[in-house]
PDBQT receptor file of N, H, CA, C and O in Angstrom, charges set to zero:
ATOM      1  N   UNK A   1     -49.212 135.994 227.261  1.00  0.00    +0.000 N 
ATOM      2  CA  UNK A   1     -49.911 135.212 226.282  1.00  0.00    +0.000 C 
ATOM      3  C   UNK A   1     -48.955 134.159 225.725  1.00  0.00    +0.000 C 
ATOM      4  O   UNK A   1     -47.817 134.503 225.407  1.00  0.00    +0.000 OA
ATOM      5  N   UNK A   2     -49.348 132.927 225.594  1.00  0.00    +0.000 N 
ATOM      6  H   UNK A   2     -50.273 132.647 225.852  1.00  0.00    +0.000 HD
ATOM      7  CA  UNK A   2     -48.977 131.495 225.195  1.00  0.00    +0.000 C 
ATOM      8  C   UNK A   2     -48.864 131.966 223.276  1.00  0.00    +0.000 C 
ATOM      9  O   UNK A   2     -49.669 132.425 222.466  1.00  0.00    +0.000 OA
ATOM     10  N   UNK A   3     -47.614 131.598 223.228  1.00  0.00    +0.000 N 
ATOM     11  H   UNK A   3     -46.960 131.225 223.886  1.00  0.00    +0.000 HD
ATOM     12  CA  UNK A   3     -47.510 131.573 221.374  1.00  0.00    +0.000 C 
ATOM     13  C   UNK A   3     -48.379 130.671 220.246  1.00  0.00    +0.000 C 
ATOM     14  O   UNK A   3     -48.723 130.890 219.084  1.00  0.00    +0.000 OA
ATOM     15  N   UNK A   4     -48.556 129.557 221.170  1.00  0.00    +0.000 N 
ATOM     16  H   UNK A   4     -48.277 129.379 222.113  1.00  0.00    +0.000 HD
ATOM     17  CA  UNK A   4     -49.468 128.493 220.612  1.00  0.00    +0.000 C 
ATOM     18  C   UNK A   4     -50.404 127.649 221.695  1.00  0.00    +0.000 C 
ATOM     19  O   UNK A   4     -50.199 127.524 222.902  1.00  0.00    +0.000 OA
ATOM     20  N   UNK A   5     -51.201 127.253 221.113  1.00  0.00    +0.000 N 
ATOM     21  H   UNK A   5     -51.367 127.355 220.132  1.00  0.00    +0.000 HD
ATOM     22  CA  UNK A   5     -52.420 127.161 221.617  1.00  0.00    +0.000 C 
ATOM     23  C   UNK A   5     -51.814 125.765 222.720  1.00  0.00    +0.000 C 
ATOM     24  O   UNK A   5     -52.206 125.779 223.887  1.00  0.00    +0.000 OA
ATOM     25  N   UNK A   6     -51.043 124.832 222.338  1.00  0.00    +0.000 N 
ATOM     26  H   UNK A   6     -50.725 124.820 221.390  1.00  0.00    +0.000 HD
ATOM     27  CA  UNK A   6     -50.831 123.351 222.780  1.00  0.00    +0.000 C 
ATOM     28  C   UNK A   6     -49.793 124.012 224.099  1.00  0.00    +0.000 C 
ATOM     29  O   UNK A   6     -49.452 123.062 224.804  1.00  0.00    +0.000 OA
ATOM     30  N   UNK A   7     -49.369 124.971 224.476  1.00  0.00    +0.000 N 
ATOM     31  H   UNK A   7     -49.646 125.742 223.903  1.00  0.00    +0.000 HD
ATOM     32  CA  UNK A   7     -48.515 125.709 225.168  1.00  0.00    +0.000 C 
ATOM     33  C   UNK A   7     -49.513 125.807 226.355  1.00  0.00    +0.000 C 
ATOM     34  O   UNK A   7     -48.779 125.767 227.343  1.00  0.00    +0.000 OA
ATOM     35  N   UNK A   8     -50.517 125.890 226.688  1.00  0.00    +0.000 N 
ATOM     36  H   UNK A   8     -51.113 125.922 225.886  1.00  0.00    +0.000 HD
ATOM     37  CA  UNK A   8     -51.974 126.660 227.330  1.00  0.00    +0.000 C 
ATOM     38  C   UNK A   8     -51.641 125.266 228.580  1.00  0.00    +0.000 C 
ATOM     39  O   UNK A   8     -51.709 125.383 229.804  1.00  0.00    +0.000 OA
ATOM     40  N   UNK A   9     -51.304 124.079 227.840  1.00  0.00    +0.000 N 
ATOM     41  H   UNK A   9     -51.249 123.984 226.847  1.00  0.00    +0.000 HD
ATOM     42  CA  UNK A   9     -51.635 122.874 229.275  1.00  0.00    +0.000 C 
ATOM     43  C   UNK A   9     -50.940 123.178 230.135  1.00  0.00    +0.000 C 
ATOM     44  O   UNK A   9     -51.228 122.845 231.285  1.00  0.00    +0.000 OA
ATOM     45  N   UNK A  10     -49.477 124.116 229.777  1.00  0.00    +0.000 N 
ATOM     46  H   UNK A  10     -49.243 124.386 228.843  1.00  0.00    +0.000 HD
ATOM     47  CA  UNK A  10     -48.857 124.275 231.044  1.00  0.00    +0.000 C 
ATOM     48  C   UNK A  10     -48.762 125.671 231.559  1.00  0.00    +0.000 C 
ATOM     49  O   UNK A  10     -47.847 126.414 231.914  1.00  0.00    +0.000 OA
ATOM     50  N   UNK A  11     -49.773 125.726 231.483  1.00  0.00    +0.000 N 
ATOM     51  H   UNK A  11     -50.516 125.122 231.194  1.00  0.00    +0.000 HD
ATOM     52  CA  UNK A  11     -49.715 127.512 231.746  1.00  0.00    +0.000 C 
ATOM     53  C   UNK A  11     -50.039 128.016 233.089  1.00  0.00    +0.000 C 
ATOM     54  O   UNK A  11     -49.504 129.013 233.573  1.00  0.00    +0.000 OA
ATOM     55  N   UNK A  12     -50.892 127.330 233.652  1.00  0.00    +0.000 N 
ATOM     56  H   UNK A  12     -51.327 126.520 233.259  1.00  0.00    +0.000 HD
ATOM     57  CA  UNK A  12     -51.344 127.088 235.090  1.00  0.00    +0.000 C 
ATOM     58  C   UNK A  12     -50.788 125.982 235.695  1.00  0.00    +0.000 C 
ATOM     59  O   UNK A  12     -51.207 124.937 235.197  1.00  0.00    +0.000 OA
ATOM     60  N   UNK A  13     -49.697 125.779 236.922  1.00  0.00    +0.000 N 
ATOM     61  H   UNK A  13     -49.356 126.628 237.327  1.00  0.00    +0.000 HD
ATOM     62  CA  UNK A  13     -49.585 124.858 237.216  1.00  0.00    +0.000 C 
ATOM     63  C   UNK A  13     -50.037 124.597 238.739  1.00  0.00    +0.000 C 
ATOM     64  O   UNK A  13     -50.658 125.606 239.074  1.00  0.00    +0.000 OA
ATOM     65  N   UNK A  14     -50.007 123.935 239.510  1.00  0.00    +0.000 N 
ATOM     66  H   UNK A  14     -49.502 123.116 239.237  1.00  0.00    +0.000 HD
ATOM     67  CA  UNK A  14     -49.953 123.988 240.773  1.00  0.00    +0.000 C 
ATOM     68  C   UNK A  14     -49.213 125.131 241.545  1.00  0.00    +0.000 C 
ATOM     69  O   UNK A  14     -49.785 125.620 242.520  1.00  0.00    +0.000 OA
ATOM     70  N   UNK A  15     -47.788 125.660 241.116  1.00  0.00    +0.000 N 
ATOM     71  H   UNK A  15     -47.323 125.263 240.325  1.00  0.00    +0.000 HD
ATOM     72  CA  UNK A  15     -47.150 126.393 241.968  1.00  0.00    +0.000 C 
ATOM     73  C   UNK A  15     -47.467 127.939 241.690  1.00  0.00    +0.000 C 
ATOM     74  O   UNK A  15     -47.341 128.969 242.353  1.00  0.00    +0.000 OA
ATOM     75  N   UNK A  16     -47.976 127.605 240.298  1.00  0.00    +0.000 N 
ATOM     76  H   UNK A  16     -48.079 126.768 239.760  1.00  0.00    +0.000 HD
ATOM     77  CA  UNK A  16     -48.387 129.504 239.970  1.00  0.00    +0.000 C 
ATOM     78  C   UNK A  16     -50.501 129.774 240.776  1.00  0.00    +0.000 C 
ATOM     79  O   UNK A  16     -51.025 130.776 241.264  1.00  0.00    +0.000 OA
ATOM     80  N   UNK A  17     -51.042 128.408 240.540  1.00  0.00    +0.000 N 
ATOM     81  H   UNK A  17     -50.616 127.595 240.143  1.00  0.00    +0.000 HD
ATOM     82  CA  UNK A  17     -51.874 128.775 241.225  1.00  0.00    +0.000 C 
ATOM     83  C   UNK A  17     -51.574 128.851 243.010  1.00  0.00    +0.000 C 
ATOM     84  O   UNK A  17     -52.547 129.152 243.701  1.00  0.00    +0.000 OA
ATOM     85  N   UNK A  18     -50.749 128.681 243.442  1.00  0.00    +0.000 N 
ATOM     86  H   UNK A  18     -49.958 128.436 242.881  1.00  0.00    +0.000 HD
ATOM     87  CA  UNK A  18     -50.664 128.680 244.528  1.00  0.00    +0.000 C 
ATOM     88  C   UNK A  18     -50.416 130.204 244.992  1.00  0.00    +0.000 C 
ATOM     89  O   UNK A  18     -51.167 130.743 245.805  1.00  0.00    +0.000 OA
ATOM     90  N   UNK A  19     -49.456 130.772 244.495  1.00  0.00    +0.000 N 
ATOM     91  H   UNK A  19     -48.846 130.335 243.835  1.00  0.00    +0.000 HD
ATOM     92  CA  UNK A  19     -49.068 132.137 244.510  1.00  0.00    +0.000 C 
ATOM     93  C   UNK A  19     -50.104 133.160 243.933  1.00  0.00    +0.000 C 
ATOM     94  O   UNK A  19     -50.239 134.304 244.367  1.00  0.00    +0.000 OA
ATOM     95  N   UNK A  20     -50.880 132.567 242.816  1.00  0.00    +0.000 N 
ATOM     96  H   UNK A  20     -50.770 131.638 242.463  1.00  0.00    +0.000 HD
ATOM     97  CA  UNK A  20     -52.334 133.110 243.007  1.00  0.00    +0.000 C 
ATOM     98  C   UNK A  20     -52.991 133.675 243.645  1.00  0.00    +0.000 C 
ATOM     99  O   UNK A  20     -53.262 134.869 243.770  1.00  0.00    +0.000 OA
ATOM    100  N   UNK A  21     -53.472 132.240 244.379  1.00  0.00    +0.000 N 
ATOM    101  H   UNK A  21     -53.252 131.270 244.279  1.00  0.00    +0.000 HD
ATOM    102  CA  UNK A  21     -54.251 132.212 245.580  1.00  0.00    +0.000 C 
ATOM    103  C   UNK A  21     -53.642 132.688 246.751  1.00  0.00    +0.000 C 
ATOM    104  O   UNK A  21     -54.390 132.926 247.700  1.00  0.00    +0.000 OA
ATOM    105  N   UNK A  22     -52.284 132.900 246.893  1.00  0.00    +0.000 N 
ATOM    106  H   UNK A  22     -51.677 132.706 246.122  1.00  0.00    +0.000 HD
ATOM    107  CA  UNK A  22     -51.891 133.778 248.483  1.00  0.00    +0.000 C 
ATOM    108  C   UNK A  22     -52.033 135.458 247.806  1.00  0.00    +0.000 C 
ATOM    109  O   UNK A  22     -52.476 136.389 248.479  1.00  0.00    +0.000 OA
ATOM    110  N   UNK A  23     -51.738 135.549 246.897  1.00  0.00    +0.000 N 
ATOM    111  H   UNK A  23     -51.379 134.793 246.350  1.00  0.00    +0.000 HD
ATOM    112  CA  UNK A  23     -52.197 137.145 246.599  1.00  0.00    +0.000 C 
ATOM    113  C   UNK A  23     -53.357 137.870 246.727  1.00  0.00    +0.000 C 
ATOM    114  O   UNK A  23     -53.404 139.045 247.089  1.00  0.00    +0.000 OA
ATOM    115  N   UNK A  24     -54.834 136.779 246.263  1.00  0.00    +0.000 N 
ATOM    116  H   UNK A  24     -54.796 135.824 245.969  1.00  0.00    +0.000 HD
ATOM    117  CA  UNK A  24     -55.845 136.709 246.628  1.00  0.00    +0.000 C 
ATOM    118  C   UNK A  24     -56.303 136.808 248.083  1.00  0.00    +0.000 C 
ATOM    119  O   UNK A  24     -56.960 137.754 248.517  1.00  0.00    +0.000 OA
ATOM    120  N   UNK A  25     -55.945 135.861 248.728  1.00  0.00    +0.000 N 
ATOM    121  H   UNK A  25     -55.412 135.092 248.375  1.00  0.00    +0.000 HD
ATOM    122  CA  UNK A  25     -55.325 135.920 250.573  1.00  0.00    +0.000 C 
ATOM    123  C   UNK A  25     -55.239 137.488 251.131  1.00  0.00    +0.000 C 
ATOM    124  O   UNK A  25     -55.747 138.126 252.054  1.00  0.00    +0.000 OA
ATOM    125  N   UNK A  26     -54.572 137.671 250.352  1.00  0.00    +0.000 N 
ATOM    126  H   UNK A  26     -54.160 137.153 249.602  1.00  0.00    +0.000 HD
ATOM    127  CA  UNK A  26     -53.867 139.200 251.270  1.00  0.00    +0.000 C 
ATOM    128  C   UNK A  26     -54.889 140.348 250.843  1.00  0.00    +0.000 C 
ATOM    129  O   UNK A  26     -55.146 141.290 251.593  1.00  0.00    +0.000 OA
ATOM    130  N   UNK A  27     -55.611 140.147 249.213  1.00  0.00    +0.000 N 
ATOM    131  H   UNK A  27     -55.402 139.382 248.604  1.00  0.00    +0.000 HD
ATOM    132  CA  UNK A  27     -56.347 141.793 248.417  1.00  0.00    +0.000 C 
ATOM    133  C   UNK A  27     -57.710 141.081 248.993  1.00  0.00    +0.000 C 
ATOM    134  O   UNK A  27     -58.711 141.669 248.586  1.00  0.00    +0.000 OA
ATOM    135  N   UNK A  28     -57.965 140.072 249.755  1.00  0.00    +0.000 N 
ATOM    136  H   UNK A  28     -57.151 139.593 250.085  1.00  0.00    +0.000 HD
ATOM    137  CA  UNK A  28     -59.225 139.655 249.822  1.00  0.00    +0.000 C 
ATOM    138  C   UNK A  28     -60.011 140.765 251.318  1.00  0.00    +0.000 C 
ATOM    139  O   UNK A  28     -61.004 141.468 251.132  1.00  0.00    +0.000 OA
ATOM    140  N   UNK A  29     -59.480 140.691 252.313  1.00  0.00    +0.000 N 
ATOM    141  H   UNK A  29     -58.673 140.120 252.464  1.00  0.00    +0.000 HD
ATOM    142  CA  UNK A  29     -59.830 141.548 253.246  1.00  0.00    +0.000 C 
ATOM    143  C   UNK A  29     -60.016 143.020 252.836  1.00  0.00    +0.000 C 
ATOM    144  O   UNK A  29     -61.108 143.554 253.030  1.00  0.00    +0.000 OA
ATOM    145  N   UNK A  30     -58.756 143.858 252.145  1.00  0.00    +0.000 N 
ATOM    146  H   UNK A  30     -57.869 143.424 251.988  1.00  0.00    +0.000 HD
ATOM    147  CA  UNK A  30     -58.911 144.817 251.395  1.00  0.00    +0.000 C 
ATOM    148  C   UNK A  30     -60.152 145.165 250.057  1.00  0.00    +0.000 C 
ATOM    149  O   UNK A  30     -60.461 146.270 249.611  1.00  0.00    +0.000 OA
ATOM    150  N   UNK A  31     -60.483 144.310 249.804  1.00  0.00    +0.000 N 
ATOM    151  H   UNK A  31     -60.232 143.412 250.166  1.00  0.00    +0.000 HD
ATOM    152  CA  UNK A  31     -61.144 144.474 248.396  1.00  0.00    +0.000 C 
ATOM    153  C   UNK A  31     -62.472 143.958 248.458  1.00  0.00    +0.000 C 
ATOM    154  O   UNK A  31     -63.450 144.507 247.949  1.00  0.00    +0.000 OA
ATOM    155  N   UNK A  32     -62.483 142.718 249.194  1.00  0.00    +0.000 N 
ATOM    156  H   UNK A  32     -61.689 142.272 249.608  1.00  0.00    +0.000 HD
ATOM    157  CA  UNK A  32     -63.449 141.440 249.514  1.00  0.00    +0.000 C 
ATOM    158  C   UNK A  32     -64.165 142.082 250.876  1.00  0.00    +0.000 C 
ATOM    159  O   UNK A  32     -64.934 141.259 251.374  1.00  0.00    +0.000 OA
ATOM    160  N   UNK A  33     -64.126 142.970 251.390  1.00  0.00    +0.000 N 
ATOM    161  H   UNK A  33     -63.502 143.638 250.987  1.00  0.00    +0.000 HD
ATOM    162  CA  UNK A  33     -65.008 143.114 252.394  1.00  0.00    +0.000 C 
ATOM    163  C   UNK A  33     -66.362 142.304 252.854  1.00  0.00    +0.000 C 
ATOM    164  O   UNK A  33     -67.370 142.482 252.170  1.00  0.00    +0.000 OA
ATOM    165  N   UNK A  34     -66.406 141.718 253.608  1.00  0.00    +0.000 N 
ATOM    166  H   UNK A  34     -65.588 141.573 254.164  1.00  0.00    +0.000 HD
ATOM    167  CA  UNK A  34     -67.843 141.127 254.068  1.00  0.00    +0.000 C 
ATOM    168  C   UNK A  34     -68.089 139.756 252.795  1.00  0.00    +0.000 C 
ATOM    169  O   UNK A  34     -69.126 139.108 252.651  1.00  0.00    +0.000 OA
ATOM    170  N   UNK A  35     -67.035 139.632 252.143  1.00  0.00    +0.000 N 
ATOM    171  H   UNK A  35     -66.193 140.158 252.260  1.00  0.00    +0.000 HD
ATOM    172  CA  UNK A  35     -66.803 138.212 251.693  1.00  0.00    +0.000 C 
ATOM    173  C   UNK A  35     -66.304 137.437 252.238  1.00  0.00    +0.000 C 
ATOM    174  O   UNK A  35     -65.102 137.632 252.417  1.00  0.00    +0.000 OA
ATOM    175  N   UNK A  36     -67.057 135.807 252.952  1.00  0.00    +0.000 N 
ATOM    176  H   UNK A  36     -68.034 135.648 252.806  1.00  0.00    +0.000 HD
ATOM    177  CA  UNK A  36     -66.240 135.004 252.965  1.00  0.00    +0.000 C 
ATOM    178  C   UNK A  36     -65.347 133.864 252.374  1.00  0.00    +0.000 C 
ATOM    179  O   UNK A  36     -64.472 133.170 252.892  1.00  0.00    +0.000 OA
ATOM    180  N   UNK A  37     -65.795 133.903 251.287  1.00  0.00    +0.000 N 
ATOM    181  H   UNK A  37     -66.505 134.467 250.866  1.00  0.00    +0.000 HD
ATOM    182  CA  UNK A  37     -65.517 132.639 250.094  1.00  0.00    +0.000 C 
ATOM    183  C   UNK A  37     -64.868 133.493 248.704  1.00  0.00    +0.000 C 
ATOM    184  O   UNK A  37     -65.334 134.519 248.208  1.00  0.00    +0.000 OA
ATOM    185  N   UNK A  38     -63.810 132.824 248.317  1.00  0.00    +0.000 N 
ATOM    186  H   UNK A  38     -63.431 131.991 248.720  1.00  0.00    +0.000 HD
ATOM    187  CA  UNK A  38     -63.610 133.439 247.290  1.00  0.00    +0.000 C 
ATOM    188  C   UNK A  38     -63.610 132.372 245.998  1.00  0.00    +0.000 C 
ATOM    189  O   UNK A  38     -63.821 131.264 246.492  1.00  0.00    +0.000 OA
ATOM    190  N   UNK A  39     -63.501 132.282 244.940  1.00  0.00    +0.000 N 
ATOM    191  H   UNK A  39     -63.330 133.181 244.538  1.00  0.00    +0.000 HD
ATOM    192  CA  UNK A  39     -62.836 131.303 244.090  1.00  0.00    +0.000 C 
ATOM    193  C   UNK A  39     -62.292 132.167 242.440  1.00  0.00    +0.000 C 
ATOM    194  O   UNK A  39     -62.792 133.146 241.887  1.00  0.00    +0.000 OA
ATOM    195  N   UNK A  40     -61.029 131.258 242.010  1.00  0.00    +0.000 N 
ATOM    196  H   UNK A  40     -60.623 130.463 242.459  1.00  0.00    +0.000 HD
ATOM    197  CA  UNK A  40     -59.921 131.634 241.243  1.00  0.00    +0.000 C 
ATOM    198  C   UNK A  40     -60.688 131.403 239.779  1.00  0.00    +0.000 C 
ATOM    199  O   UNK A  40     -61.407 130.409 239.882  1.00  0.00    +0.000 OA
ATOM    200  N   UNK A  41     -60.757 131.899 238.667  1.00  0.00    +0.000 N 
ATOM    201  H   UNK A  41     -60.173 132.706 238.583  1.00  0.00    +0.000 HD
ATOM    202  CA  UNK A  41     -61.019 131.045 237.872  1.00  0.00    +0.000 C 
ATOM    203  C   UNK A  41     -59.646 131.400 236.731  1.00  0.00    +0.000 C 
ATOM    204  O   UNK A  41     -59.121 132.506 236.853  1.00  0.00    +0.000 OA
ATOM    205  N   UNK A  42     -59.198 130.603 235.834  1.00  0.00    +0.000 N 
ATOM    206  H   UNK A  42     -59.625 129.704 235.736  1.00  0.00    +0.000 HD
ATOM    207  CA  UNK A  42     -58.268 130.908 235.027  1.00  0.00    +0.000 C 
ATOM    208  C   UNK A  42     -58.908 131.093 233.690  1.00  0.00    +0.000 C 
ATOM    209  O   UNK A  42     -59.985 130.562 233.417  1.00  0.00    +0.000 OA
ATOM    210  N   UNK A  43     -57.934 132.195 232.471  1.00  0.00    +0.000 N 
ATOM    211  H   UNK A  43     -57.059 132.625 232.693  1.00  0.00    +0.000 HD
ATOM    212  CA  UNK A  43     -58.467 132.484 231.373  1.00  0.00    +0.000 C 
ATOM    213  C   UNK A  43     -57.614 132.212 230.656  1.00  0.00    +0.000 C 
ATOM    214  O   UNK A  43     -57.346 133.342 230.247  1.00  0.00    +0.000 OA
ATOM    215  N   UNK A  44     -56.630 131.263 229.924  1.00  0.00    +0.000 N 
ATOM    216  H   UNK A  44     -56.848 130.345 230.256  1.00  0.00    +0.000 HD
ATOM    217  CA  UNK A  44     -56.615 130.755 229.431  1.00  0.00    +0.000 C 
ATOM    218  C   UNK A  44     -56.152 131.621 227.606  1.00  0.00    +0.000 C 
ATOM    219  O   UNK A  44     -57.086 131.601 226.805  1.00  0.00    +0.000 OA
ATOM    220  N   UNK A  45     -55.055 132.165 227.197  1.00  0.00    +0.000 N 
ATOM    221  H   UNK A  45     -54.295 132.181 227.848  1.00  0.00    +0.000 HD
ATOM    222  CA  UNK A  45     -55.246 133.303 225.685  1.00  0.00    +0.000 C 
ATOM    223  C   UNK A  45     -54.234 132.396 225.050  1.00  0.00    +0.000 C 
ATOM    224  O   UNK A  45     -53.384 131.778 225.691  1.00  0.00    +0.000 OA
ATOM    225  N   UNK A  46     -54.397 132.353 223.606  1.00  0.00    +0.000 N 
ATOM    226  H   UNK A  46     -55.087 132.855 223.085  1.00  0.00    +0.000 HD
ATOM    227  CA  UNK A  46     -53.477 132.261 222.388  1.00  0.00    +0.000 C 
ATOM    228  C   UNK A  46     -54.009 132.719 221.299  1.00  0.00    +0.000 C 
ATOM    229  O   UNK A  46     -55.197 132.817 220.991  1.00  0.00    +0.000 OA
ATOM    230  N   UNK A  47     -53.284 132.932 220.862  1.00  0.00    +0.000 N 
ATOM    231  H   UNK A  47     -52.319 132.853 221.112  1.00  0.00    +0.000 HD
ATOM    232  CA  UNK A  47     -53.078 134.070 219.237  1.00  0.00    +0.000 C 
ATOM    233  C   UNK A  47     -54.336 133.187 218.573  1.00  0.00    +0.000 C 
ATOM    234  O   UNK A  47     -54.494 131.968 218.631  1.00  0.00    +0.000 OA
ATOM    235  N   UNK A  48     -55.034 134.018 218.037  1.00  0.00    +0.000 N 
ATOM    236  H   UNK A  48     -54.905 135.008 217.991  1.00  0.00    +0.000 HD
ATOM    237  CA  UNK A  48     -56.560 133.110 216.919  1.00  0.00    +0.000 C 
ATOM    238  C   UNK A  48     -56.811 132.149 217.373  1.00  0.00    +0.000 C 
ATOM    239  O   UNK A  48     -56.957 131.187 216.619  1.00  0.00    +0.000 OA
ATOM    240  N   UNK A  49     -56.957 131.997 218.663  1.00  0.00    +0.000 N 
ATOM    241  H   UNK A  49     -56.838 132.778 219.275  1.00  0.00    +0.000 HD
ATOM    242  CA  UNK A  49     -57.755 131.112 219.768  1.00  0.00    +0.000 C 
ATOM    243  C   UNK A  49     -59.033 132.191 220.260  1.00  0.00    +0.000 C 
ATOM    244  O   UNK A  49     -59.069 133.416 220.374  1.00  0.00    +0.000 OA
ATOM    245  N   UNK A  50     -60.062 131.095 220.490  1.00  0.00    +0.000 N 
ATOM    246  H   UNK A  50     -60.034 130.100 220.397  1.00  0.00    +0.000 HD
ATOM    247  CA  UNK A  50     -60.974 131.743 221.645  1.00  0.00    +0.000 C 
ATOM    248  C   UNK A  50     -60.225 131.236 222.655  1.00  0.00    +0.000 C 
ATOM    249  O   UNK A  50     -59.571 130.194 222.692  1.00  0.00    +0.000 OA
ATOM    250  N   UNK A  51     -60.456 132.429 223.808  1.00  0.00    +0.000 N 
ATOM    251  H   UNK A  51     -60.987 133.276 223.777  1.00  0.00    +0.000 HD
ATOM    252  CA  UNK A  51     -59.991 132.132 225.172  1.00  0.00    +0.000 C 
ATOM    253  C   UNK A  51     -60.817 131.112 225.803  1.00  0.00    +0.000 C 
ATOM    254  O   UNK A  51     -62.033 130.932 225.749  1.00  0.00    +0.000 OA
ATOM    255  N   UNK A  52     -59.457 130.188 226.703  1.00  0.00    +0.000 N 
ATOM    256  H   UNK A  52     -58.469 130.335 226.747  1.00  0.00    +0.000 HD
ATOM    257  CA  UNK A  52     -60.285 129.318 227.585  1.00  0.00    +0.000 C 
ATOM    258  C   UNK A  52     -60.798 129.188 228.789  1.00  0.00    +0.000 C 
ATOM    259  O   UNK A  52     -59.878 129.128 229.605  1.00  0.00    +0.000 OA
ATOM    260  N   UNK A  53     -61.789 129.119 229.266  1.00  0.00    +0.000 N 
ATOM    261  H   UNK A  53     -62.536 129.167 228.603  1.00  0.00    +0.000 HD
ATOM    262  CA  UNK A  53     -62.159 129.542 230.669  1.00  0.00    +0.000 C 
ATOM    263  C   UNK A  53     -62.246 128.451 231.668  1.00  0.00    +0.000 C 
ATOM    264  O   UNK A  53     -63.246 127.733 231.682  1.00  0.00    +0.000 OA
ATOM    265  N   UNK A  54     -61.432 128.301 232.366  1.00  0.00    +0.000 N 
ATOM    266  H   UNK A  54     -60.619 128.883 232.354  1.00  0.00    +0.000 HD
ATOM    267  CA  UNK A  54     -61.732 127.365 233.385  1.00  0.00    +0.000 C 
ATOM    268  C   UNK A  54     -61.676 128.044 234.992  1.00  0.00    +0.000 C 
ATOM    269  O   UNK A  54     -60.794 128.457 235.746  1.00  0.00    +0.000 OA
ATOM    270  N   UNK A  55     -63.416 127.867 235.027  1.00  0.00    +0.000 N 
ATOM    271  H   UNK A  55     -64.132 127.532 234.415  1.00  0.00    +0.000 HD
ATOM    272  CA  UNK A  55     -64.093 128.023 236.631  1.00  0.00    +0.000 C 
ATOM    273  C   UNK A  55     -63.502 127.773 237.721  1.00  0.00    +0.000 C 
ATOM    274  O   UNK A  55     -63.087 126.617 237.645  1.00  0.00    +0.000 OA
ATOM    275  N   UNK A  56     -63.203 128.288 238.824  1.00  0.00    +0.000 N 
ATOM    276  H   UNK A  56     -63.540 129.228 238.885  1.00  0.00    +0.000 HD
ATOM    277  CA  UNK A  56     -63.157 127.852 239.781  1.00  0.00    +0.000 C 
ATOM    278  C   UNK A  56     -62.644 126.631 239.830  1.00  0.00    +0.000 C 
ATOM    279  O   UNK A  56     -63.140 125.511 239.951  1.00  0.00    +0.000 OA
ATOM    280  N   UNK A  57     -60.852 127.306 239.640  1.00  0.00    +0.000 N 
ATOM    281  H   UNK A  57     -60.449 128.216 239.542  1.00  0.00    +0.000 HD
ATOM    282  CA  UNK A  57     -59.946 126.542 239.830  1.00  0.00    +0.000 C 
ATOM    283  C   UNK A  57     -59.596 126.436 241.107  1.00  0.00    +0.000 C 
ATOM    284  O   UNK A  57     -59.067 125.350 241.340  1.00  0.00    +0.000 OA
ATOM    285  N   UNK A  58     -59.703 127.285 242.211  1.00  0.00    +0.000 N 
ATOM    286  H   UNK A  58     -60.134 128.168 242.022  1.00  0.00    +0.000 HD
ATOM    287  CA  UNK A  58     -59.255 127.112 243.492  1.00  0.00    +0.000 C 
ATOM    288  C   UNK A  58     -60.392 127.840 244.854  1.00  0.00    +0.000 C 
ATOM    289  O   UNK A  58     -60.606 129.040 245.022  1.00  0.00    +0.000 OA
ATOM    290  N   UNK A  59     -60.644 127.334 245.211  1.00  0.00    +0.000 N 
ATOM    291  H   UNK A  59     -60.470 126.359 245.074  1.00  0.00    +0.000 HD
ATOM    292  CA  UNK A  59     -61.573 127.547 246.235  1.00  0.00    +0.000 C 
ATOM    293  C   UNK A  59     -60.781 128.061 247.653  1.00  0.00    +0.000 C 
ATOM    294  O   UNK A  59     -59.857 127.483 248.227  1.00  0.00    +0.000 OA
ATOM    295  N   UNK A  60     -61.411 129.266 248.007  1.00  0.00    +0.000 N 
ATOM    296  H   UNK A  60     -62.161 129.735 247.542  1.00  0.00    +0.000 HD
ATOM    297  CA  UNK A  60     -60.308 129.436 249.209  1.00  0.00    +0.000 C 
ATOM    298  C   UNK A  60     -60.997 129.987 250.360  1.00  0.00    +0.000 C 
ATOM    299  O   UNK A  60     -60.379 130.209 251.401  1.00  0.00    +0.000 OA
TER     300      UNK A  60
């Protein structure tokens, strides 16, 4: 969890969604059976914040 809310823009970047999405990669056959499509979405927490949700950040 982000200490402050203005902290949140860099919380997801390109290289952490990337490593994401290869973890996803690997639990998807295991877990995902008879799925072919998956997508990431990020959640986003800070202290006396509502959480932020952003959809289908990565399509894989």
């Amino acid at each position: 969890m982000r200490s402050k809310a203005v902290d949140l823009t860099t919380a997801i970047d390109a290289y952490r969604l990337r490593r994401v999405a290869a973890a996803a990669e690997i639990l998807l056959p295991k877990f995902g059976e008879g799925t072919e499509n998956m997508q990431i979405d990020v959640i986003l927490v800070a202290p006396w914040r509502w959480p932020h949700h952003l959809p289908n950040v990565w399509h894989g």
